[in-house]
C-alpha positions as CSV (number, residue, x, y, z in Angstrom):
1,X,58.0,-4.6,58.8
2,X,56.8,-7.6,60.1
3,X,53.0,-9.0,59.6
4,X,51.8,-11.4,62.0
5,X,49.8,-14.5,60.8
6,X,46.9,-12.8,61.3
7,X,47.7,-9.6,59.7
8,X,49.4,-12.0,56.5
9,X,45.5,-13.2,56.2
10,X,43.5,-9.7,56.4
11,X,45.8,-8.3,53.8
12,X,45.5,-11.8,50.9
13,X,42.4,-11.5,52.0
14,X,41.6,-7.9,51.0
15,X,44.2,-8.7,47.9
16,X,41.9,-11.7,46.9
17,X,38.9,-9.4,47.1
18,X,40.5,-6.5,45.4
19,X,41.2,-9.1,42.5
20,X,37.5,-10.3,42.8
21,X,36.3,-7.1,42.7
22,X,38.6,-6.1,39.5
23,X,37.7,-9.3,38.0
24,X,33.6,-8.8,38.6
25,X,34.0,-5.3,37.4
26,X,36.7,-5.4,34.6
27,X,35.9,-8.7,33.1
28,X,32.4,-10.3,34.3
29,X,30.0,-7.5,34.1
30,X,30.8,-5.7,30.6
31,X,30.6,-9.3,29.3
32,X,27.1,-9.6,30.5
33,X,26.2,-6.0,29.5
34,X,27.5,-6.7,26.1
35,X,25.8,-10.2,25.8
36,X,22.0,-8.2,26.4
37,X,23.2,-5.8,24.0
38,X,23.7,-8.3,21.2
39,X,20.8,-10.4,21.9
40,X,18.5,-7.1,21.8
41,X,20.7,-6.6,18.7
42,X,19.3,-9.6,17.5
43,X,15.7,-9.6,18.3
44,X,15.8,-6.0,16.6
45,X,17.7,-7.3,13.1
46,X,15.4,-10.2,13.1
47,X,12.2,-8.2,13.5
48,X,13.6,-6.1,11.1
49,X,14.3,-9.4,8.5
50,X,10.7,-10.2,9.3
51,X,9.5,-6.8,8.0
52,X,11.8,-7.1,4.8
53,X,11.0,-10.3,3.7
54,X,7.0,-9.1,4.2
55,X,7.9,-6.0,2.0
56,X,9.4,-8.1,-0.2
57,X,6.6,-10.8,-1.0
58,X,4.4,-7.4,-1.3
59,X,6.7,-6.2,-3.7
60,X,6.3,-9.1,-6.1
61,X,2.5,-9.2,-5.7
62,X,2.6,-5.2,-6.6
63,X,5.0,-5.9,-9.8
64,X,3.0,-9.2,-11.0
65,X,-0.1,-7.1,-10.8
66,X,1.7,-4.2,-12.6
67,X,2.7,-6.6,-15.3
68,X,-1.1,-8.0,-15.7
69,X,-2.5,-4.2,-16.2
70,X,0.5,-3.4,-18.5
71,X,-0.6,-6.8,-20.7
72,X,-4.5,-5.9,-20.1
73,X,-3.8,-1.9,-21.7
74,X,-1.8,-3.6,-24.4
75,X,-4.2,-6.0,-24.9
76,X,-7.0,-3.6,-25.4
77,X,-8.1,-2.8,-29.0
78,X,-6.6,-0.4,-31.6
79,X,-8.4,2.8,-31.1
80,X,-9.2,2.1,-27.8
81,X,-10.7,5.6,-25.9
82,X,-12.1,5.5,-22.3
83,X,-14.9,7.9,-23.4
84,X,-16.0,6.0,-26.1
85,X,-15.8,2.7,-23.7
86,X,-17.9,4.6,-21.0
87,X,-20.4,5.9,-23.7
88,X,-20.9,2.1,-26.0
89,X,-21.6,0.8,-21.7
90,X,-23.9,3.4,-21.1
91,X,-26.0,2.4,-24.2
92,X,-26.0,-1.3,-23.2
93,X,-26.8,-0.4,-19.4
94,X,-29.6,1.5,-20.9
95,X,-28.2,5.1,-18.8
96,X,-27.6,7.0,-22.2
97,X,-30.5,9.2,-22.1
98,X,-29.2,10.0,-18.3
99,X,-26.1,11.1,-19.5
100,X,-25.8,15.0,-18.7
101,X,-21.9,15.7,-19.4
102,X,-19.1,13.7,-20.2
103,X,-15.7,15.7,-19.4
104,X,-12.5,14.2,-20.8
105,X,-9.2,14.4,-19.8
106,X,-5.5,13.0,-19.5
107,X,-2.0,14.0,-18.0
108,X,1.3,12.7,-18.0
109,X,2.1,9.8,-15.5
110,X,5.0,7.8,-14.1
111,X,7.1,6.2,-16.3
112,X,5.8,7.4,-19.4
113,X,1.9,6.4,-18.6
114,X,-1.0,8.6,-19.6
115,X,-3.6,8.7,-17.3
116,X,-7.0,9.2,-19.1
117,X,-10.0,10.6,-17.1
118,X,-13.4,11.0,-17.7
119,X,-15.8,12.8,-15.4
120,X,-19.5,11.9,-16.2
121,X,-22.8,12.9,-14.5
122,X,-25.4,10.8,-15.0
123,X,-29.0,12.3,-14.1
124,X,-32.5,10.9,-12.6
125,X,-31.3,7.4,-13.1
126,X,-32.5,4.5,-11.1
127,X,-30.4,2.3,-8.8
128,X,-30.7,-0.8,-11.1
129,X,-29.3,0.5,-13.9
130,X,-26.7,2.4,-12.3
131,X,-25.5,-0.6,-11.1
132,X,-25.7,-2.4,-14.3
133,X,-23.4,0.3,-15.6
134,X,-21.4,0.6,-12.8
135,X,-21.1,-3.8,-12.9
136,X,-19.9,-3.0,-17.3
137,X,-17.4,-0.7,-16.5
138,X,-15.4,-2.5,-13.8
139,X,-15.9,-6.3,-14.9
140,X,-15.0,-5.0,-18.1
141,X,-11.5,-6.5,-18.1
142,X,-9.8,-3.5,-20.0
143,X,-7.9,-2.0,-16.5
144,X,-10.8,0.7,-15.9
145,X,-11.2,1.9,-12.3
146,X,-13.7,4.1,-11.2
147,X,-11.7,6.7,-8.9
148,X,-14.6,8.6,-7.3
149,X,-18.6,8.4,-7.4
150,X,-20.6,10.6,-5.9
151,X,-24.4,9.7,-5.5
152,X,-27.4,11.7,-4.0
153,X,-31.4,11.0,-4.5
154,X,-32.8,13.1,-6.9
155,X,-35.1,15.8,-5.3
156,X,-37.5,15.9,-8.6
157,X,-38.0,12.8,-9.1
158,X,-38.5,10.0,-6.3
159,X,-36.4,7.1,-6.6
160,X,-33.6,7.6,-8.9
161,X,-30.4,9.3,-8.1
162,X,-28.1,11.8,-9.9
163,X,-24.3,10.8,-9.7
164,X,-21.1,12.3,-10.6
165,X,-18.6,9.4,-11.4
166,X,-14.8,9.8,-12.2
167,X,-13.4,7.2,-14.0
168,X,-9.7,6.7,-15.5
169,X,-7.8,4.0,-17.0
170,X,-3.5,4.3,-18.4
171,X,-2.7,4.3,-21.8
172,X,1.0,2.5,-22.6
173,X,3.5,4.8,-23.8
């Protein structure tokens, strides 16, 4: 069969755009695709790196504090009880005398640690010396926390307050 000029032309030209098109299709495009898939890829794994090197610097803030209350509890003195702490504060507060209960206890924590707890109410006790006490017991510098108070106004007696405190502190193993 014989193709005229013409004809010779439509048909490399159809060829050339059958070649384009394979090209474009086979070649350009899943090049493209794949280049926004990596640099989404990357915006992800950095944003992730972010996020690790933040936990990380947490981390060692979290593990230099644990090593200043480990050297705090084993810098306490020999003997050392939270309920006798709470009670020798209460006398220099001036609360003793509001002292309704003191409930000890402990249990077993991570790692070895006992956790110590006493539960205290103190009753018909004013808001100054409350906070005295309260001020002993957690600038004491001994790794006392105070985990829960609970304060309401006295219905007797006008202006004081009866509280129920729980405080704890971790013994060394």
């Amino acid at each position: 069969m014989q193709l005229g000029k013409r004809e010779k032309l439509f048909v490399q030209l159809a060829g050339f755009a059958v070649a384009a098109f394979c090209l474009l299709q086979f070649g350009v495009f899943p090049v493209l695709a794949d280049r926004k898939r990596l640099q989404k890829s990357i915006v992800t794994k950095e944003t992730g790196l972010i996020e690790m090197v933040r936990l990380s610097q947490e981390y060692a803030v979290l593990k230099e504090r644990s090593h200043t209350a480990e050297n705090v509890v084993k810098k306490r003195p020999p003997g050392f009880t939270l309920f006798s702490f709470l009670e020798k504060a209460a006398g220099k507060a001036g609360v003793k005398h509001h002292i309704k209960y003191m409930k000890p206890s402990s249990a077993k924590g991570e790692g070895g640690w006992k956790e110590t707890m006493v539960e205290m109410k103190l009753d018909k006790i004013s808001l100054k010396r409350f906070m005295d006490y309260l001020v002993l017991i957690e600038l004491s510098k001994k790794a006392i926390q105070i985990r829960r108070c609970a304060v309401t106004e006295n219905k007797g007696r006008k202006g004081t307050l009866d509280v129920v405190l729980q405080v704890v502190t971790f013994e060394a193993p």
